[in-house]
Structure formats: C-alpha cells, structure tokens
N, C-alpha and C positions, 0 to 999 in steps of 0.2 A: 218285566213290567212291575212285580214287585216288589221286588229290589230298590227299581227305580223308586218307586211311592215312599218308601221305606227311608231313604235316604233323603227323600225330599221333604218329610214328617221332620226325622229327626232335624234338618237344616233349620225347621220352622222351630223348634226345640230348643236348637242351641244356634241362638241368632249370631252370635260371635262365638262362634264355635270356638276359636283357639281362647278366647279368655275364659270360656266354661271349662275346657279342659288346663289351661294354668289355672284358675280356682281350683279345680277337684285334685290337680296333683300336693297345690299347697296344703288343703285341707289334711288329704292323706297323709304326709309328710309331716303335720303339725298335731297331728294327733295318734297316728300309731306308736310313737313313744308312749304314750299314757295305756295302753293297752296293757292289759296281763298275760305271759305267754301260757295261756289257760286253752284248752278247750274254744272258753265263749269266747275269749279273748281272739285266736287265730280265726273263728269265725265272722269276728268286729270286721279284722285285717282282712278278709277273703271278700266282705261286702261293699269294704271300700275299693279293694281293687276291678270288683267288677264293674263299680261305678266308674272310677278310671278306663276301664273297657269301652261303657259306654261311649265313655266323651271322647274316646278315642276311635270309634268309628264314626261318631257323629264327625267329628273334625276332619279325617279324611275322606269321608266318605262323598265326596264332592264330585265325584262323577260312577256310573253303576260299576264300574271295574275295580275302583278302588272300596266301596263299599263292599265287593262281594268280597274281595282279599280282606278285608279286616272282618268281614264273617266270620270267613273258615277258619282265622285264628282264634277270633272270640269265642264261638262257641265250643271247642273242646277245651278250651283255658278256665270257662265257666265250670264246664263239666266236670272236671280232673277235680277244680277247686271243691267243687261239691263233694266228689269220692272223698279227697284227701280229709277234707272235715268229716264225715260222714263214718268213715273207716277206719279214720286215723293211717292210711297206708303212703307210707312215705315217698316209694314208685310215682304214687298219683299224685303226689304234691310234684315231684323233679317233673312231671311230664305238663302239671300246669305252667310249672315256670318257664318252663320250654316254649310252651304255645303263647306264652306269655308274654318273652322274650321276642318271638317271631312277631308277635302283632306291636310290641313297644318299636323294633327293625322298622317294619313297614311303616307305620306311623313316624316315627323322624324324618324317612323318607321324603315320603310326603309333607311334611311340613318343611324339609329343606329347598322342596323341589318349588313350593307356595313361596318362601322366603325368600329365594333368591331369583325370584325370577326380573327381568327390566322391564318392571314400572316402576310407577309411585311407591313410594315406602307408607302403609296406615296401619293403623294402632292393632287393626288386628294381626297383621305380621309380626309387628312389635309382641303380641304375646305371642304366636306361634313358634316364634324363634325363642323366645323364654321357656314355652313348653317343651320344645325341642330340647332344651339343654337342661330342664329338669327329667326326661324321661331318657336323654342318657345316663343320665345319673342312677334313677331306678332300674333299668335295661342291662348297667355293667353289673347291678347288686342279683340281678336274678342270672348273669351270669356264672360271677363268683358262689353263688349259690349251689348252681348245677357242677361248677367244678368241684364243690366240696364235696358234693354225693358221689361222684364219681373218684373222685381219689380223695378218701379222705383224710383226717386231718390235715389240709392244705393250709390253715389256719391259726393262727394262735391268737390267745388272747392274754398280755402281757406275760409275755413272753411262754407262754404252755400253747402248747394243742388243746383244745377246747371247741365243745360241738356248739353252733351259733344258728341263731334264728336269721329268718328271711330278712328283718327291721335290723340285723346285725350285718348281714351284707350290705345293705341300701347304704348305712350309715360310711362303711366302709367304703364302699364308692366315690360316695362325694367327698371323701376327707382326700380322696386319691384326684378327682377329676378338681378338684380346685387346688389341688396343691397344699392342701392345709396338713396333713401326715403327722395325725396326734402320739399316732406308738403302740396305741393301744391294743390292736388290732394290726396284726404285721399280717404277710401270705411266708408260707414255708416251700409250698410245693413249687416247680418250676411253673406248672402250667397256672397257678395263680400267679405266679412272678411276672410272667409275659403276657398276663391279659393285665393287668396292672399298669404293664408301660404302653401299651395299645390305648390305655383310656388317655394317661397322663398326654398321649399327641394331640390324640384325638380331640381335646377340651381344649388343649392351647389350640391347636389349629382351627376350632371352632370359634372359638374369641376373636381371634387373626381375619378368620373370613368374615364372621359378621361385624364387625367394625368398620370392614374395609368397603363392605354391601352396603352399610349405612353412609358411609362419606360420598359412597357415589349414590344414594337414592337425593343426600342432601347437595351435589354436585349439581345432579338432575332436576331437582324440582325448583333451584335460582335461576338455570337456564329455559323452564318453562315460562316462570314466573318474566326473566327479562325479553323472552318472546312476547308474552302477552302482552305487556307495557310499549313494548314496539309497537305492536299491532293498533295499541289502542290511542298509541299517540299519531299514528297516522291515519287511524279512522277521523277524529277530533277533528276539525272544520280548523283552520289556521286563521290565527286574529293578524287583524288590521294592523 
C-alpha cells in the first residue's frame, strides 16, 4: 500500500515521466564535464546521479512491482554513493556502480517494454525511447567502469594505461555506442574488448528497431485515421 502511494505521488511529480527523466539525463550529461575531479566535485556527480535515480523510478515506476524493483536498486546505489564520498573507499564506489547499473538494466527495460508496445505512438514514448538510448549509454560507462576495477588497466588513454574517472567511462561509451571512436581512449583488456562490441550491436540494433516501431505506429495511426473518415462519411446524411 505504500509502495503504491509512493509511486503514485511521484507519477503526480513527474507528469511526463520519461521527458523528466531525458531532462535530468541531459542535464547530467551536459554538466558533469564542467565538474572538478575534487572531492566536492565527485560529490556534484554523486547528487546528480541520484537525481537520475529518482526520475528513474519515478518513470518505471508505473505499476507496485516495478516501483518496488527500482527501490531495491535505488536505495543501496544511494547508499554505496554516500560511503564511497564519505570514505573515499573505492569497494563502495564499484558496488554503487553496480546497483547502479542493475537499476539503469531495469529501467531500459521498462521503458523498451512502454516503447514498444501496439498502440498509438505519443511524445511521451518519443522521449522514453530517447531516454532509453541515453541510459544505455550511461549503463555501458558504469559497466566499463566495473571492469576496470576488476582487471585493471583495461584501459588506455592515448595510447598508455591510465586510471580514469566514471565521466571518462560515460564519455567512452557513447563515442562506442554511436560509432563515433575518437582514439582517445582505446579498451586494452579482452573483457573491455567484448563488452565494447556488445554495445556497438546493441545501439545499431536499437536504431534498427526503433525506426522500424515508428514506421509502423505511423503505418497505424493513417489506417485509424482512414477508418474514421469511413465511419464519418457514412454517419453524414447523403445530399440530394
């Protein structure tokens, strides 16, 4: 019950959910550059990603089961964030990224399961599937992330092994998931290698499908439209 309340607050919160959540990821995304890797600086980072948290349960949170699942990710993902500032203990940063990763999972989910479903195609899909495709993007960088802790130097940065911040994965990501592959930033290890070509499908294949979703929601919505015009030309009284 409240669970329920809870998710039906935030629904009143964030009236278009998925455009609140593509706002907060642009936001994020357009100003953790400008951050200093300081202390206050990883702090900035750690408040904007909880706000991301938020609008990311508020977005799926669309019925109690899916609201409880983006809980139980959010809140140890807050938590770890808070250690890992707090302590500065690296453990607790890889374990935020973790629950962090779980809940950005779930959340695409969800919003691929929202995008693609047969109806009508509306604007709020329209950003859902944009947020979807900006939070694979952040989702691959806190994976690349986690594999650097785990083997590390997986990495380089022109051309060296070099230790990289979280905004240096993220970045990395999307130069992979759009195809754009500046140089700057290569992966060395195999296990970055191969989560690498896993995005590289995964983002075309995303493209592929959501274009192909859209030509039939606009397939769909001519053939509502020339039902209706049917309908309403044979409601219409016929002239003399």
């Amino acid at each position: 019950m409240v669970i329920r309340k809870a998710g039906s607050l935030l629904g009143r919160i964030f009236y278009q959910r998925c455009f609140y959540l593509f706002l907060v990821l642009m936001l994020f995304l357009c100003a953790a550059p400008f951050t200093e890797p300081t202390p206050i600086g990883h702090f900035i980072i750690n408040c904007a990603n909880a706000f991301i948290i938020v609008a990311a349960v508020a977005s799926v949170g669309r019925t109690t089961t899916s609201c409880v699942v983006a809980v139980l990710f959010a809140a140890p993902a807050l938590a770890y964030q808070w250690i890992a500032v707090v302590g500065g203990d690296p453990h607790a940063a890889a374990k935020a990224w973790g629950f962090s990763a779980l809940l950005y999972a779930t959340t695409i989910a969800y919003l691929l399961d929202y995008v693609f479903r047969r109806d009508v195609m509306t604007t709020d899909k329209l950003f859902g599937a944009a947020s979807a495709y900006l939070l694979l993007g952040v989702f691959w960088g806190f994976l690349y992330a986690l594999v650097d802790h785990v083997y590390s130097r997986s990495f380089a940065l022109f051309g060296s092994p070099s230790p990289l911040v979280l905004f240096d994965f993220i970045y990395f990501s999307f130069t992979v998931l759009t195809s754009t592959g500046f140089g700057d930033i290569s992966p060395l290890s195999r296990q970055a290698r191969g989560i690498c070509v896993i995005e590289q499908v995964v983002g075309a294949l995303f493209l592929a499908i959501l274009i192909a979703r859209l030509a039939s929601a606009y397939r769909m919505s001519a053939k509502i439209r020339e039902q209706a015009a049917r309908k309403k030309r044979r409601a219409s009284p016929s002239e003399d």
